[in-house]
N, C-alpha and C positions, 0 to 999 in steps of 0.2 A: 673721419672715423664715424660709424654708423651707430648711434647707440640701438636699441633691440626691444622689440614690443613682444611681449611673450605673455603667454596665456597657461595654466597649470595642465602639463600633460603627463601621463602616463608613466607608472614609477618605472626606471633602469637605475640600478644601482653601477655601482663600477662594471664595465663591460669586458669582454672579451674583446681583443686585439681586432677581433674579425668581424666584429659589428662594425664595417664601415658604413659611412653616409652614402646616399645615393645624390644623384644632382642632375639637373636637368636644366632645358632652358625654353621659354616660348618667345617669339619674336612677334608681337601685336604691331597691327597700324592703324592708323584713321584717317580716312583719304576726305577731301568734299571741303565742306566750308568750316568753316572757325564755329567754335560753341562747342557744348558739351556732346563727348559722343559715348554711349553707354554699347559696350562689345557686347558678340555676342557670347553665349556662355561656351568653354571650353574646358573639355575632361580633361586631364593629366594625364604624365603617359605614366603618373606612378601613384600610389597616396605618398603625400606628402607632409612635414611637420611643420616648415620655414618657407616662408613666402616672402622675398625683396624684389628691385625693377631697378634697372637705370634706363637714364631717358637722355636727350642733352636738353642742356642747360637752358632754357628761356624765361623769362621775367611772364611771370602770371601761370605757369606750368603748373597742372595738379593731377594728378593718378591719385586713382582711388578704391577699391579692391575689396570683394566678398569672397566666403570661399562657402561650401558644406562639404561632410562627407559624403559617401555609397549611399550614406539614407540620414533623412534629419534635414533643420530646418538652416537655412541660409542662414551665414554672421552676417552683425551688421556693417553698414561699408565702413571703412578704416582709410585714413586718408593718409598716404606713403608720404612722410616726413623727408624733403631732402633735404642732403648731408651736408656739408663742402658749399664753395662757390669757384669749383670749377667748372670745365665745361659742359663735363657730363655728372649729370645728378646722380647720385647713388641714394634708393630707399632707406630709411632703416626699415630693415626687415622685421614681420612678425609671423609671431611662433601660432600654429594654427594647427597642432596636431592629429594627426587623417588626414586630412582632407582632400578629396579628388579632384570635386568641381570648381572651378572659378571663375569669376566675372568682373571685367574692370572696364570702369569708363574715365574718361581722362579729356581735360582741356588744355589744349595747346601745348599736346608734348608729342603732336604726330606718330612716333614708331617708340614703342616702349618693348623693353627687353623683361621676361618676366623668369626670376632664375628661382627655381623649388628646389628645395632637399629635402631628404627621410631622413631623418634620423636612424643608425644604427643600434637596433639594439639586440646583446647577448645573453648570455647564460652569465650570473652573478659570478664574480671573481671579487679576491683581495685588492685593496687599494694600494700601490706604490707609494710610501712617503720620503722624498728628500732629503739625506743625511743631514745632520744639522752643524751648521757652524758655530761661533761663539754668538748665543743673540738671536739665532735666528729660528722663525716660528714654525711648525710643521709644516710644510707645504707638500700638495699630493703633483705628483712629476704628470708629467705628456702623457705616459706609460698609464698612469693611474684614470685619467679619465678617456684615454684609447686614444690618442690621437694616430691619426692615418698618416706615418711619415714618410711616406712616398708621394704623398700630395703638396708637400712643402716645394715651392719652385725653384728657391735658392740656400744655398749656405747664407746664416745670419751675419750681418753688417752690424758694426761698432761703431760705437763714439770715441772720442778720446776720455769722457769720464761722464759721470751721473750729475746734473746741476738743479734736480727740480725733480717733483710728484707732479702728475695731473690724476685726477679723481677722477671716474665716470660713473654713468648708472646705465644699467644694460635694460633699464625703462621697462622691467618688469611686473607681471602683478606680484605680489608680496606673499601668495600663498603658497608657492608651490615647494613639493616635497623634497627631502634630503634625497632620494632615487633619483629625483629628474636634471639632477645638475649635470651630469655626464653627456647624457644627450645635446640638451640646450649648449653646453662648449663646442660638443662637435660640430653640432650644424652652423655657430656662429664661426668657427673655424673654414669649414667648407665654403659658408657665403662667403666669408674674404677673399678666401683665396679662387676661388672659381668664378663668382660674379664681380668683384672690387678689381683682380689681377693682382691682387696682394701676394707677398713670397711664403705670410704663413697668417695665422691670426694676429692683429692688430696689436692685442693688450700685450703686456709684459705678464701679469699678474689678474686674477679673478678671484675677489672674494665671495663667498653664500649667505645665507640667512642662519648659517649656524657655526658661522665661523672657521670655515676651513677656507684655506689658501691652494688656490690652483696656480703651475703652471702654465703660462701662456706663453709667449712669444718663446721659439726655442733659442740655444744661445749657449743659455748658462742665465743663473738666477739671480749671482754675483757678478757677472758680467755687462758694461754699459749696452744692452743689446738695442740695436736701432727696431721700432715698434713704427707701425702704423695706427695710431690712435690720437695723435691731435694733429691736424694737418697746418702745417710750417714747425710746427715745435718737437719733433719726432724726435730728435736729435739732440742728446743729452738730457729725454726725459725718460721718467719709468712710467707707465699707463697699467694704472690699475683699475679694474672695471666692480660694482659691487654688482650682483645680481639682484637686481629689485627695482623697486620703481622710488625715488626718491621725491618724486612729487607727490607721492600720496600715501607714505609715512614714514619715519623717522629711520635711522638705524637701528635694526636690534642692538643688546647688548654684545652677543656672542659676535658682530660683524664688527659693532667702534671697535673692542678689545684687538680685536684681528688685524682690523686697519691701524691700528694704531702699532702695536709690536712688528709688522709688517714695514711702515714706513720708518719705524725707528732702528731697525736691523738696515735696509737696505740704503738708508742715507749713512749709515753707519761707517757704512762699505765705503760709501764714496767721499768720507769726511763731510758732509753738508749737515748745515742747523737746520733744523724744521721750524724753525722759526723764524729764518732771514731771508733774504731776496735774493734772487737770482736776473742778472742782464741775459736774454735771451735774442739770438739775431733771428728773425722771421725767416721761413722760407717761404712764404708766401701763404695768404690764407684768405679767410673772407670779411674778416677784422682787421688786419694787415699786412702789407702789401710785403713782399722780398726787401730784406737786406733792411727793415727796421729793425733799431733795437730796443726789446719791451724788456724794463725790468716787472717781474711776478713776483708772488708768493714762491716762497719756495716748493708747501703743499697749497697746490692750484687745483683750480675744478677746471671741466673742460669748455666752460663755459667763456671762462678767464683769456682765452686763446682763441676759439672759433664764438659763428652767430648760433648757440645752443641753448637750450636750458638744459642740457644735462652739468652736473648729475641729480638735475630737481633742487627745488630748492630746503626741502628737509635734510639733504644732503650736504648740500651748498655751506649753508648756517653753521654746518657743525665742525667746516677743515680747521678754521683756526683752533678751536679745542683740543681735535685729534691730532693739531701739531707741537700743541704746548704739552698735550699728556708724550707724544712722541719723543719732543727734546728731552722730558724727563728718565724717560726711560733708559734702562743699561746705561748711567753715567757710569766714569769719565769716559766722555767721547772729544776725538780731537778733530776739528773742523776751520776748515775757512785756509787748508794752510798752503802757504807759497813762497816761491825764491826768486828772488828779482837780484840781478836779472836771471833765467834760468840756465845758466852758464858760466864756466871764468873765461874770463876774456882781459882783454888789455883795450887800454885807451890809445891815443893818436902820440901819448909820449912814452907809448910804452909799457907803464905801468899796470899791473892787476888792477882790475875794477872787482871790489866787494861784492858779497852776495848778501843780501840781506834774507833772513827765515823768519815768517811770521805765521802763527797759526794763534787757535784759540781754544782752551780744557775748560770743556763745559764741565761742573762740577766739583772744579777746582783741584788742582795736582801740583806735586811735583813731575816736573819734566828736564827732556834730556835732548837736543840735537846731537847729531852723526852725520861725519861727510865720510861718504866711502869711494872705496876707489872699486874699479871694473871686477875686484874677484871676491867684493863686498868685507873687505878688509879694513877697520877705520883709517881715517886722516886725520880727524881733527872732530871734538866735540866740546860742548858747553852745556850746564844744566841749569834750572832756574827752578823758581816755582810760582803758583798762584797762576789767574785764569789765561793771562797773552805771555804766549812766548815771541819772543824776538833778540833775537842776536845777526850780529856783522861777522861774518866770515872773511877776513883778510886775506885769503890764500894760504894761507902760510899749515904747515902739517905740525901734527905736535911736539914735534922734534925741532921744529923752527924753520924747515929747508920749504922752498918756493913748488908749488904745484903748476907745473903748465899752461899755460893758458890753453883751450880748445880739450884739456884731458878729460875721458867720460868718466863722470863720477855719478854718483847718487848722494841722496841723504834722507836720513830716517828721525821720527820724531815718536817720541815715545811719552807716554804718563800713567802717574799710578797715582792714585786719591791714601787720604791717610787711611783708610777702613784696607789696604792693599790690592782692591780690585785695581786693573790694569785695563787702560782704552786701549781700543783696537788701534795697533802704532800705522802711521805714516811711512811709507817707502813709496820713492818718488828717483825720477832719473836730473842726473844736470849732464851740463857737455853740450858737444855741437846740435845743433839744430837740424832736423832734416830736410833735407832738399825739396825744394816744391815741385807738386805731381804736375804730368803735363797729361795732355789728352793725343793720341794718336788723330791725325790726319783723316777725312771723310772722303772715301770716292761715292761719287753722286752721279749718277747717269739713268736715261740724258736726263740734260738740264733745261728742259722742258717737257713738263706731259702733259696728255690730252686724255685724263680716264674719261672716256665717253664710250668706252665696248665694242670701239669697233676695231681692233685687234694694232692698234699703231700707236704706240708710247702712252700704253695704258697704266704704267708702273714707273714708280722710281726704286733701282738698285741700288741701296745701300751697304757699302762696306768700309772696312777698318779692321784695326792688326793690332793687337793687346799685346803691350810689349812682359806682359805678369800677371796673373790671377786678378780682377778686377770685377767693383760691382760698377752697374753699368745700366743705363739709365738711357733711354733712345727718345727724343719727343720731336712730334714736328707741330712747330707753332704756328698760326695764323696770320696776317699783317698787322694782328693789332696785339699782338704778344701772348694771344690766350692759347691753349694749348687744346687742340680738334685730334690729337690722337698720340697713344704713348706707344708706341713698337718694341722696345723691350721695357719691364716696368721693375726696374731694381732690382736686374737678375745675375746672379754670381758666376761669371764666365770664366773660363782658363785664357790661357795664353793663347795668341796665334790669332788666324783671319777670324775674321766674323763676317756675318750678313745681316744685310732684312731686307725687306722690299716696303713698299708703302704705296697704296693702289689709289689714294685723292680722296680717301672715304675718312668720316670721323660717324661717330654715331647716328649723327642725324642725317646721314648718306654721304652723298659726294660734293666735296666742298665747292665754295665760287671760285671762278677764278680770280687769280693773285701769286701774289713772291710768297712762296711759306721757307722759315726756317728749320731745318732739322737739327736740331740740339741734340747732342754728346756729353754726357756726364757721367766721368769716371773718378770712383774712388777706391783708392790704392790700397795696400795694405796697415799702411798708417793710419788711415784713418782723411787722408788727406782727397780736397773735391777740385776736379779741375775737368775744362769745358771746353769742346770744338765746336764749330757751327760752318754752316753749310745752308746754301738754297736751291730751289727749287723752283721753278714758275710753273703754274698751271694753267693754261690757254686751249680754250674748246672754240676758239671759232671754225673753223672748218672740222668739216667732220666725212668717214664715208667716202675716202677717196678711189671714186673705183674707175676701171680703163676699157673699154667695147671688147676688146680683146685683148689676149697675152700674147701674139704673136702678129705681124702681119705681113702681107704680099704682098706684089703687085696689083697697083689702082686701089691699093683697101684703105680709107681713114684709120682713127684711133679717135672714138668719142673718149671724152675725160667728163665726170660728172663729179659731185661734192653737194654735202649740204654744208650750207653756212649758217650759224647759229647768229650771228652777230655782224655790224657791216663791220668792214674792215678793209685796206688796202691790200689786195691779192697779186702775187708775180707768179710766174709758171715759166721754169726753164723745161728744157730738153739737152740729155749730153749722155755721152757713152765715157768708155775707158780712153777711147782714142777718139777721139770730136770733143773739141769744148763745146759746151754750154750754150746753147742760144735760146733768147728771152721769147716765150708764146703771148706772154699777157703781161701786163701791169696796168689795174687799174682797182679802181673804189667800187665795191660789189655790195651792195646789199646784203641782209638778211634772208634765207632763203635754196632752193635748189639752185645748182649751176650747172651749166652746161658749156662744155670748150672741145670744137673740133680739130685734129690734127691730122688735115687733106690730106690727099693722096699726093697732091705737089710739092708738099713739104718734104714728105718720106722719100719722094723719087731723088732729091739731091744726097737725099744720106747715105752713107755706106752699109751692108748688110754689117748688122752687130745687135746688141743686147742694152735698148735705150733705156734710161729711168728719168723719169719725170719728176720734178719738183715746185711743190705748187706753197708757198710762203705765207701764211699773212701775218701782218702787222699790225696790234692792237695798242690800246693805250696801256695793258697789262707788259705785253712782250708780245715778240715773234712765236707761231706755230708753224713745224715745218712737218709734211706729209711730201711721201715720197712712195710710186709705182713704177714698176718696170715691167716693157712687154720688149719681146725679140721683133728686131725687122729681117724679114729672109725672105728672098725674090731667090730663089733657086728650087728648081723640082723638086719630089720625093727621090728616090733611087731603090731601085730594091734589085739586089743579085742572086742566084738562084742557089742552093746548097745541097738542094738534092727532092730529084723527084722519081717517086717510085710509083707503078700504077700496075695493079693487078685487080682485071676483070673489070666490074665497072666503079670500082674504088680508086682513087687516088691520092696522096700525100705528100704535099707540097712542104718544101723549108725553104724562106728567103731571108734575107739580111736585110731590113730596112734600113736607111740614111738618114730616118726624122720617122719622130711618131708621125701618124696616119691613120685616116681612115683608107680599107682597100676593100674592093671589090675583084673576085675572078671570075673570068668570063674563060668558058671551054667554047669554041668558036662561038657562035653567037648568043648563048647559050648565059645566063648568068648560076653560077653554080655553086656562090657564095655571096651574101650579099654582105653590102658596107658594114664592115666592123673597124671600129679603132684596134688600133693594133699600137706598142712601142716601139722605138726605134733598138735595132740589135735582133736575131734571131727570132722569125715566128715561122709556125707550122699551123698548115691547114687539110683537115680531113674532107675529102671533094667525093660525092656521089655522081659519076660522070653519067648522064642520060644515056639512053641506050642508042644506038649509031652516031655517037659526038665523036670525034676524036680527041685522044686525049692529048690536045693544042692548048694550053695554058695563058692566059694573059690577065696583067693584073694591071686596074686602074687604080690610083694612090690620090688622095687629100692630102696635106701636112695641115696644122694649127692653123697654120697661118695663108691659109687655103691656096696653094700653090700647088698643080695637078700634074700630075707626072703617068708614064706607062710602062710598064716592063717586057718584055716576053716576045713570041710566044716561046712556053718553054715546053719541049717534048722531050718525053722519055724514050732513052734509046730498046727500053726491051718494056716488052708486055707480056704479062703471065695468065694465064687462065685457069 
């Protein structure tokens, strides 16, 4: 997740719908030797507000970037912070409102992608704010600060529940105006989603310097919406960004208040203490690797998770506080609570196995459990009081009679403190378990490519059959499990076939060769992640397989040429539809051009047909197979006549030719049209017959495969004047 270098720009208060962002992109290189290379300057094709880059990934990589406006003095250079440690760097972008020109020099990051946006901005409108629930703090909607929601790439993806805050700081300067916040969303919206490949903005949530709540990620506000803002922890957390710079002062008062009733509403929602820990499974990050489990804070910074200093460290200092004023806030809240096992079921004798209910009323209550049944009807409840509930559910309903084992039920927890305020209750499902998600099946073809442009298994085709509405995640990994390119990036699909294709390219061009993995990662409607996988080998040693000609005749060879990138063990068959295969070559060739004859005395034992050539090699990666075909045909042209009309010294000839050709017509000796290629099937020819020729028609024929033929002569039975 990128945190945001921003500079105070230009007041837009809430926008008009139609103030969209604009977006662009430059693709820089540095070709030559290693060291610093300082670009040269380049206008923009727009002025712009938001300046980011991604680059791949390499150890000692630095971009670095100035920008001015149409007039004014150059900023000074600003060094693009990368984000993540995957493979491709993402800047965090900075806000540099105007600006047209810019200039970047950069070490050891070869081709840098440089993505600009404008900022939109409208004619003043009202701000939309968020109905409110029990607890929960103004928040100004999508609508409020414009978002463009056609630019969103997917329907939003859920967790199964909220287990954790992360805190960021959008690494601003501190001064800018209550106008400029609309803006600064959008563009930080647009960069996600159009440079990062994100489905929408990152955060969940953005708070200001005067205390208002935006916003972010769409979804729903109460809903566990999966965000793009702490990379591996995305998932069961809520990402709230502050706008400011947290390194270089404190929170306002108007933002702690914000953060703070902000965090105590929406952990409210999910049952969780702001004050206890959460076990978190990695999905991978630059701190921790996949499939660790970190227990955090419950309110974390995003430091806590990736190699960051956000959200600075005046920010940092202050979560514990803002999580102990959070548990305070709107008590009785009921947290931590669960049923073991989440089901009735029976044991191996038969018997129900108990449910145990445990939760925790901050603030002390009486409380009440409810087991319900599917039309939310009670079974069976117990009430207690003081801070931990805990009761044994024996199956049994309050009338005494047995509850099924596998029946779907639910159960609800409820409290009320003696002042009679009521926590926000618990409703929760029991019963069978769902089924585990599978991943559809990968076709992959072929399974072997050679992206080197010269038009032969340039691509790999990818497809697969979504058996439901599915998000859906495409990556083809490298041999060393790092991931050189995502082909769909968390996009919400329908049902039915899908594609993609994937050209051997990752950002930093075209990968080496090797076995790359294509990984499949679908998750269902549940909420539930399941994975296909598939290979792919990439082999460029031969390249350029081209043949002397497409056709050939009698006495003609067939030169076969290739470059070879790599030495390698080469075979070259020869074979038709009907002729098996026989071997031209096998042997260990060099690095280099090649060159392979295929005599005339080879061809003279074959039967006239349509051969293809197959020329192999064998690396220590895998096999490359390249494959030409040219026709062999030792038979004449033919051509029959269809009609010829001749009046005065014009004539107009139609013949049928048996093979394309080049032809020539000759009026007796006379050439009266010279060599045209012509196709085979129907051609006509307009002839200026010289004057005392007679109109004696003969036509000489080439075919491809230079085989000479003759027709004629053809005369016309009448001549007009």
């Amino acid at each position: 997740m990128a945190c945001l270098l921003l500079a105070p720009a230009a007041a837009a208060d809430g926008l008009d719908p139609s103030a969209h962002t604009r977006y662009g992109e430059l693709a820089l290189s540095a070709r030559g030797t290693a060291g610093l290379h300082v670009l040269p300057v380049r206008r923009a094709p727009f002025t712009f507000d938001l300046l980011g880059a991604r680059w791949a990934a390499r150890a000692g990589s630095e971009v670095e970037v100035r920008t001015r406006g149409s007039s004014g003095a150059w900023s000074r250079w600003t060094h693009l912070e990368a984000d993540g440690g995957g493979p491709i760097s993402h800047a965090e972008p900075v806000w540099v409102p105007g600006s047209r020109l810019l200039q970047v020099r950069m070490r050891g990051a070869g081709r840098v992608h440089i993505a600009l946006v404008a900022a939109g901005r409208g004619p003043r409108r009202s701000v939309r704010v968020l109905a409110s629930s029990p607890g929960q703090p103004s928040i100004v909607s999508r609508a409020g600060w414009a978002a463009d929601e056609s630019m969103r790439r997917a329907e939003p993806r859920y967790a199964d529940t909220v287990r954790m805050v992360f805190v960021h700081h959008t690494d601003t300067p501190n001064g800018y105006a209550p106008g400029d916040v609309p803006a600064i969303i959008r563009s930080i919206y647009t960069y996600h989603v159009r440079s990062n490949g994100w489905n929408d903005i990152g955060y969940n949530f953005l708070v200001d310097a005067y205390g208002r709540v935006y916003e972010g990620r769409a979804g729903g506000i109460d809903r566990p919406v999966i965000g793009a803002h702490t990379e591996g922890f995305n998932t069961g957390s809520v990402g709230i960004a502050v706008i400011g710079n947290g390194s270089l002062a404190p929170l306002t008062d108007a933002t702690r208040d914000a953060l703070v009733n902000l965090i105590a509403w929406r952990l409210d929602v999910a049952h969780v203490d702001p004050l206890g820990h959460a076990t978190m499974i990695s999905g991978g990050s630059d701190r921790f690797p996949a499939g660790k489990s970190v227990s955090m804070r419950v309110v974390s910074g995003h430091r806590d998770a990736n190699s960051t200093d956000c959200p600075g460290s005046l920010i940092y200092t202050a979560l514990d506080g803002i999580a102990a004023a959070a548990q305070a806030t709107g008590t009785p809240k009921i947290v931590d609570a669960s049923a073991t096992p989440p089901g009735l079921g029976a044991n191996e004798a038969g018997a129900l196995v108990p449910i145990v209910f445990r939760a925790r009323v901050l603030g002390g209550a009486g409380w009440t459990v409810t087991v319900l049944d599917a039309h939310g009807a009670p079974v069976a409840s117990t009430s207690g009081s003081g801070p931990d509930v805990n009761w044994t559910w024996d199956g049994l309903r309050s009338d005494g009679s047995i509850v099924g084992p596998g029946t779907p039920l639910a159960y609800r927890i409820e409290a009320r403190d003696a002042a009679g305020s009521s926590a926000r209750p618990v409703l929760a499902s029991l019963g069978v378990l769902p089924a585990v998600a599978s991943a559809p099946p990968l076709s992959l073809a072929p399974a072997v490519i050679s992206p080197d442009g010269d038009g032969a298994d340039d691509s790999l085709a990818i497809g697969y059959t979504l058996a439901a509405p599915s998000a859906v995640k495409l990556d083809v990994m490298a041999p060393d499990g790092s991931t050189v390119d995502t082909l769909v990036p968390d996009a919400q699909l329908p049902a039915g076939g899908q594609s993609a294709r994937w050209s051997g390219e990752g950002l930093a061009g075209t990968v080496a060769d090797g076995i790359y993995t294509v990984r499949l990662t679908v998750t269902d409607a549940a909420g539930q992640v399941a994975q296909r996988s598939g290979t792919v080998t990439v082999v460029r040693a031969i390249r350029k397989l081209r043949l002397s000609r497409r056709a050939a005749g009698r006495g003609a060879p067939v030169i076969v040429s290739w470059q070879q990138t790599a030495q390698a063990t080469v075979t070259g068959s020869l074979g038709a539809s009907r002729v098996a295969p026989s071997t031209l070559l096998a042997a260990e060739l060099p690095a280099g051009p090649q060159v392979y004859t295929i005599d005339a005395a080879r061809l003279a034992a074959l039967p006239d047909g349509t051969y293809t050539l197959t020329l192999s090699a064998q690396t220590a990666v895998g096999e490359q197979v390249l494959r030409a075909s040219f026709k062999l045909d030792r038979r004449p042209p033919l051509a029959r006549l269809v009609r010829l009309r001749v009046r005065g010294h014009s004539a107009f000839l139609v013949v049928r030719l048996s093979d394309a050709s080049t032809v020539r017509v000759l009026a007796g000796a006379r050439v009266v049209v010279p060599r045209r290629p012509r196709a085979a099937g129907l051609n006509g020819f307009r002839i200026r017959l010289p004057a005392g020729v007679p109109p004696r028609l003969r036509l000489q024929l080439v075919d491809s495969a230079g085989n000479a033929g003759r027709a004629g002569p053809f005369v016309s039975r009448r001549r007009t004047s």
